[in-house]
Residue frames relative to the residue before (quaternion, step in Angstrom):
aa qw qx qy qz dx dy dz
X 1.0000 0.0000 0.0000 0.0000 0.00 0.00 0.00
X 0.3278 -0.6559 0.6786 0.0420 3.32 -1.06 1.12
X 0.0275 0.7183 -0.6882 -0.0990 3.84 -1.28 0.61
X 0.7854 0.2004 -0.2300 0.5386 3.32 -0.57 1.29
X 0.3226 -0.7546 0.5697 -0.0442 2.90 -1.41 2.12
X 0.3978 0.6156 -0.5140 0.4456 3.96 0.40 0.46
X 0.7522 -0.4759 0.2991 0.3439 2.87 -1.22 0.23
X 0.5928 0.2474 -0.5144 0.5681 4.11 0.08 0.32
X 0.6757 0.4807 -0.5169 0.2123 3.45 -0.09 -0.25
X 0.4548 0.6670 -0.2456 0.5367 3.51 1.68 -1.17
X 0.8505 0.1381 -0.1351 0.4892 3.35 -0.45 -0.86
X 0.5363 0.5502 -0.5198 0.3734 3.37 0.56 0.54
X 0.5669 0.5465 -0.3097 0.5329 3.20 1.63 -1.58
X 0.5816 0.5585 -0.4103 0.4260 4.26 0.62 -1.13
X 0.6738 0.4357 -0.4137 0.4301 3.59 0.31 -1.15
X 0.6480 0.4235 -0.3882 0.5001 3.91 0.26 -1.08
X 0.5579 0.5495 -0.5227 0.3369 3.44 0.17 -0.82
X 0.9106 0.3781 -0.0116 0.1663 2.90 0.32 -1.74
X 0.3182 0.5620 -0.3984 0.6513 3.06 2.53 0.13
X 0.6380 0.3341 -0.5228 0.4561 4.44 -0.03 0.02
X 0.7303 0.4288 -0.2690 0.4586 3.65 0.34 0.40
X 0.2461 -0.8955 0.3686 0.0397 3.45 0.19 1.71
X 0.6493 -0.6200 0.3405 0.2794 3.67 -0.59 0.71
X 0.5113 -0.5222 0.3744 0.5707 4.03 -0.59 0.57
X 0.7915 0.3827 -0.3797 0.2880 3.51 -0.19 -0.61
X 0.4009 0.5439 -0.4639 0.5729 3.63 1.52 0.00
X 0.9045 0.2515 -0.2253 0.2605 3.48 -0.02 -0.66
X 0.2150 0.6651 -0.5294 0.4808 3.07 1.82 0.71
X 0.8176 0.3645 -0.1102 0.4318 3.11 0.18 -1.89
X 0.6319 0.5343 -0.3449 0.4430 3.48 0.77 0.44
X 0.7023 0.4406 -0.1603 0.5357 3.31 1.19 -0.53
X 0.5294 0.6843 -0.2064 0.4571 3.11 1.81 -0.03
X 0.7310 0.3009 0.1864 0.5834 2.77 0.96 -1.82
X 0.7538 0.2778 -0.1613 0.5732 3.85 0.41 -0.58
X 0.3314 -0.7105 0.5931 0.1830 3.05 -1.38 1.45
X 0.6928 -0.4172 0.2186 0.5460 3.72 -0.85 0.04
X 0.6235 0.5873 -0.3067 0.4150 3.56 0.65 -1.50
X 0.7795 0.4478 -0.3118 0.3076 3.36 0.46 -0.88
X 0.4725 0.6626 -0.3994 0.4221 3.23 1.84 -0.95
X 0.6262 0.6416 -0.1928 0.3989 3.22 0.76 -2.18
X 0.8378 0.1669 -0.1941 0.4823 3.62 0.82 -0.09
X 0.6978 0.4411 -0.3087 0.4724 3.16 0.97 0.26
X 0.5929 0.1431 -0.1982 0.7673 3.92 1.25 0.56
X 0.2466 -0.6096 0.7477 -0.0924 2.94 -1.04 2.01
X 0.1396 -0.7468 0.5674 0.3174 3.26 -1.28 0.41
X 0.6656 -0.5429 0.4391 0.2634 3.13 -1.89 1.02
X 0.2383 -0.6959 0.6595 0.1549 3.72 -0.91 1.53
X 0.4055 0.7206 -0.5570 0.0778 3.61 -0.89 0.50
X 0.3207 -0.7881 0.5149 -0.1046 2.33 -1.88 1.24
X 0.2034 -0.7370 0.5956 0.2464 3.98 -0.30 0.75
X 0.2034 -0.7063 0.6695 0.1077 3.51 -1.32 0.69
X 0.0882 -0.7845 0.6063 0.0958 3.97 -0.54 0.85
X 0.4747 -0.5485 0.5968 0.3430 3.50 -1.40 0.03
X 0.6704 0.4702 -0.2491 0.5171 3.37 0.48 -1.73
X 0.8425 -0.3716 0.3899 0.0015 2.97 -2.10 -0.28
X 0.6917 0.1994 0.2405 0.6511 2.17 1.09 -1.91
X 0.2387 -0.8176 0.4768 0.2175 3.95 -0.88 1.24
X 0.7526 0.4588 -0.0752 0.4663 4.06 -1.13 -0.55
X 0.3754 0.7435 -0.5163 0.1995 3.54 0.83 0.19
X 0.5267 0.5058 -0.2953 0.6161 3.70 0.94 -0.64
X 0.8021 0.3421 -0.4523 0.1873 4.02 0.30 0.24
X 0.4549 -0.5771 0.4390 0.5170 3.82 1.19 0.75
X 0.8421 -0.3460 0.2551 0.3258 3.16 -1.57 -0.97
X 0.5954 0.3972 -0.5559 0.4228 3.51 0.84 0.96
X 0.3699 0.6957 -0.5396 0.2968 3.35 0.32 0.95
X 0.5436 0.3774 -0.5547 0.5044 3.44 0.87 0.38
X 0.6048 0.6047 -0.4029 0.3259 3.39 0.33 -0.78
X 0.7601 0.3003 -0.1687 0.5510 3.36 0.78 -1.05
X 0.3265 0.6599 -0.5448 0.4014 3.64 0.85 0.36
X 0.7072 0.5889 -0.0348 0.3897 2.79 0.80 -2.42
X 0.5492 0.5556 -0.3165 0.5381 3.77 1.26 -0.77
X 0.8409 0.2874 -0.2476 0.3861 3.57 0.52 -1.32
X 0.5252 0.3912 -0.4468 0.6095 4.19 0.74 0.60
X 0.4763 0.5814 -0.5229 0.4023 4.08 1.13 -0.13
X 0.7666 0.4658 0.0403 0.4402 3.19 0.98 -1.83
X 0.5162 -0.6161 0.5242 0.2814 3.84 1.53 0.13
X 0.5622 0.5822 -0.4776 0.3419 3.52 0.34 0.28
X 0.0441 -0.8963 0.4039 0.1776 3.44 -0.47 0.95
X 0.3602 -0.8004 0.4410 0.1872 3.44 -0.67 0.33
X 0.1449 -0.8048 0.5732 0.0523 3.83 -0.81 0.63
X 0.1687 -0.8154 0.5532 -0.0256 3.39 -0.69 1.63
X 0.7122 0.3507 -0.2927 0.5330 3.53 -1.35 0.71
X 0.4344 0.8133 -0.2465 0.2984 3.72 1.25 -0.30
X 0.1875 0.7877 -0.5575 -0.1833 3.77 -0.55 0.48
X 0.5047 -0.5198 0.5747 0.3805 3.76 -0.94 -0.28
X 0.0417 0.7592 -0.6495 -0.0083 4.02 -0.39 0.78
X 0.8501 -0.3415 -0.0375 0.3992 3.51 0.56 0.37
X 0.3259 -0.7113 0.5730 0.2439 4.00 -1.33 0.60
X 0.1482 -0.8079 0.5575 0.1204 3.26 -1.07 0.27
X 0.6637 -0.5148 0.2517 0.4807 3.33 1.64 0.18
X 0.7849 0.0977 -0.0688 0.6080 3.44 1.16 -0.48
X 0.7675 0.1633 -0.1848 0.5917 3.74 0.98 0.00
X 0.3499 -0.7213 0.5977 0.0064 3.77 -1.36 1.09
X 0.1968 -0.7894 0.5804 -0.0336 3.73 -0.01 1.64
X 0.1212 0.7372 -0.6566 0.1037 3.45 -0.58 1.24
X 0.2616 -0.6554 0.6967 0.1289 3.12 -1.31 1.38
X 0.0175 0.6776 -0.7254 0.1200 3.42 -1.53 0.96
X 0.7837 -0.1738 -0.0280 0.5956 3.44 -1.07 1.62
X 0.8799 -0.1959 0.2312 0.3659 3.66 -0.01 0.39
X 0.7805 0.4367 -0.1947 0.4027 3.36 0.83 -0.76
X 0.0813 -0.8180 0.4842 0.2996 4.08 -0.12 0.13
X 0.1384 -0.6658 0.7225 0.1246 3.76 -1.17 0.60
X 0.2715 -0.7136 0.6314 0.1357 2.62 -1.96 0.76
X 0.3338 -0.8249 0.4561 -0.0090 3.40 -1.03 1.33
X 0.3306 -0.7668 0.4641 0.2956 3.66 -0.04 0.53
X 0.0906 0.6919 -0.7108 0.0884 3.93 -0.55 0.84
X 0.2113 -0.6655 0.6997 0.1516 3.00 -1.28 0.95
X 0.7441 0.3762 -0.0290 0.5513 3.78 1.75 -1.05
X 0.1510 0.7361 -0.6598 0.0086 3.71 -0.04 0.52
X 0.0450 -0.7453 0.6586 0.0937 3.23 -1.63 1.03
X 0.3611 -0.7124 0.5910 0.1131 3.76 -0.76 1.36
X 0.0627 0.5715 -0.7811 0.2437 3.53 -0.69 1.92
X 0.3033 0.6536 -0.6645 0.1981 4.01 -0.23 1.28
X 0.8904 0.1441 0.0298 0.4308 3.53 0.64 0.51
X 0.2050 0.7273 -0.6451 -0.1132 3.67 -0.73 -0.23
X 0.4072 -0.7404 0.5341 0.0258 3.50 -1.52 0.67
X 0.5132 -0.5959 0.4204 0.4525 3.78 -0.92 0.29
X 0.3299 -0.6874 0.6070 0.2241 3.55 -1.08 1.08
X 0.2436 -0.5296 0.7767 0.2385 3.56 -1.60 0.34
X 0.0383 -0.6100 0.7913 0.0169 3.09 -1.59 0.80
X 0.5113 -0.6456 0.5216 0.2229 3.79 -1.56 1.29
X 0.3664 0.7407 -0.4929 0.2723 3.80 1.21 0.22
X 0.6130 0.6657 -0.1501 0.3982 2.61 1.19 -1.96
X 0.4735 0.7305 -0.2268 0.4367 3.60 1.17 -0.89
X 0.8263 0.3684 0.0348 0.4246 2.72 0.11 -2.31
X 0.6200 0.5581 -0.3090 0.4569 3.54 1.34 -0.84
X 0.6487 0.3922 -0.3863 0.5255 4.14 0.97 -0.88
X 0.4718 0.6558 -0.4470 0.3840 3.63 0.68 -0.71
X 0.7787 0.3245 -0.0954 0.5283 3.46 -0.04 -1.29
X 0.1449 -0.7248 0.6011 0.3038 4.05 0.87 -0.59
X 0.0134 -0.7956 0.6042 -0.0418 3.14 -0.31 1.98
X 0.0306 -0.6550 0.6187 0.4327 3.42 0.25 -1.34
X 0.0127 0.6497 -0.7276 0.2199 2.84 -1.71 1.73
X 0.2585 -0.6873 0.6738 0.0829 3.85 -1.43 0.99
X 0.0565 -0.7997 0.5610 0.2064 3.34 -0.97 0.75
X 0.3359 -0.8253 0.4510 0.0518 3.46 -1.09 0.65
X 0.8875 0.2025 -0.1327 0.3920 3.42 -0.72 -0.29
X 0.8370 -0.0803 0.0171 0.5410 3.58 -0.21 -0.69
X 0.5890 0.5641 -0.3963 0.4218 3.48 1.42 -0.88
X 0.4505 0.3827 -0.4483 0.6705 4.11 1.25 -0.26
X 0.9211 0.1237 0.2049 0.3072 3.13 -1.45 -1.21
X 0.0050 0.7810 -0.4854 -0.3929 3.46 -0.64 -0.20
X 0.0073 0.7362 -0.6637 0.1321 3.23 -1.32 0.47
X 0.7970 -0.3916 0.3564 0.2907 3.73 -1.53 0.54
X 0.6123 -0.5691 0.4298 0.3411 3.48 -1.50 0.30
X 0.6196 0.5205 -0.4269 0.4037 3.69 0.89 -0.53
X 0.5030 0.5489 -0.4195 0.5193 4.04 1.36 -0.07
X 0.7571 0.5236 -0.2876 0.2644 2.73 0.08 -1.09
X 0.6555 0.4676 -0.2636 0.5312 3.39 1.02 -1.26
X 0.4875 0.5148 -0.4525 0.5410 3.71 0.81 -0.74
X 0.7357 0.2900 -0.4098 0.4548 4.05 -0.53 -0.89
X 0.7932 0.3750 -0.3941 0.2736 3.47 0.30 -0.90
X 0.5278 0.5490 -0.4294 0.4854 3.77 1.32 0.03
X 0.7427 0.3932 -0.3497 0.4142 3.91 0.86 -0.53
X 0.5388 0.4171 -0.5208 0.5144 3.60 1.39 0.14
X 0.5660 0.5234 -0.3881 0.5051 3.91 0.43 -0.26
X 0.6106 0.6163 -0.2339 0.4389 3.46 1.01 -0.50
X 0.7133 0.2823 -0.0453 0.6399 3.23 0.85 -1.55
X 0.6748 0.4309 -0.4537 0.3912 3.82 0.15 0.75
């Protein structure tokens, strides 16, 4: 179980997806060596699920968010909207939705509800000494990789 549909939660849920699905040269050597049964027990596949509050999922990804919509129903991931989490207990995941609360087996719960602006003690060390320094990406503001790389090409820009 995934909590939270924005953008770490998404591509967190893509990456697992995409680790139950072995590479050409795994499956050389799998099809070589491994009879079916054994496959069939040895790679479980990965149940997961993103749980959202909101409505609506991926808002925070501009315009590859269809694409990666489209990745997560590629990959069987399912996704639950309007959704909260009301409590874990280590082995089960209480989600209230319109009123009602189900209970969800999680043996794993990973908590993507957010990221925040990081202080780093550089920044410190950098006014101390009067470097000059630009902060960027999440350590300003958060926001997504396609900022970031923008700020870090206009400080590279302006020097």
């Amino acid at each position: 179980m995934i909590v939270g549909g924005g953008a770490v939660g998404i591509e967190t849920a893509l990456f697992l997806g995409e680790k139950q699905y072995p590479h050409d040269d795994t499956l050389e050597f799998v099809e070589n060596y491994f009879t079916n049964e054994m496959l069939l027990n040895t790679i479980p596949p990965i149940d997961i699920t993103i749980v959202e509050a909101a409505s609506k999922m991926g808002t925070d990804l501009g315009g590859t968010k269809w694409i990666t919509m489209k990745a997560l129903k590629r990959l069987g991931i399912r996704t639950l909207f309007n959704s909260k989490v009301v409590r874990y207990d280590g082995q089960m995941l209480s989600i209230e939705k319109e009123g009602n609360i189900a209970n969800h087996a999680a043996v794993t719960v990973i908590m993507a509800t957010g990221y925040k602006k990081s202080q780093d003690p550089i920044i410190d060390y950098c006014e101390a000494k009067k470097y000059p320094y630009t902060i960027i990406g999440d350590a300003k503001s958060p926001g997504n990789i396609g900022e970031a790389t923008k700020a870090a090409k206009d400080c590279i820009d302006a020097l």
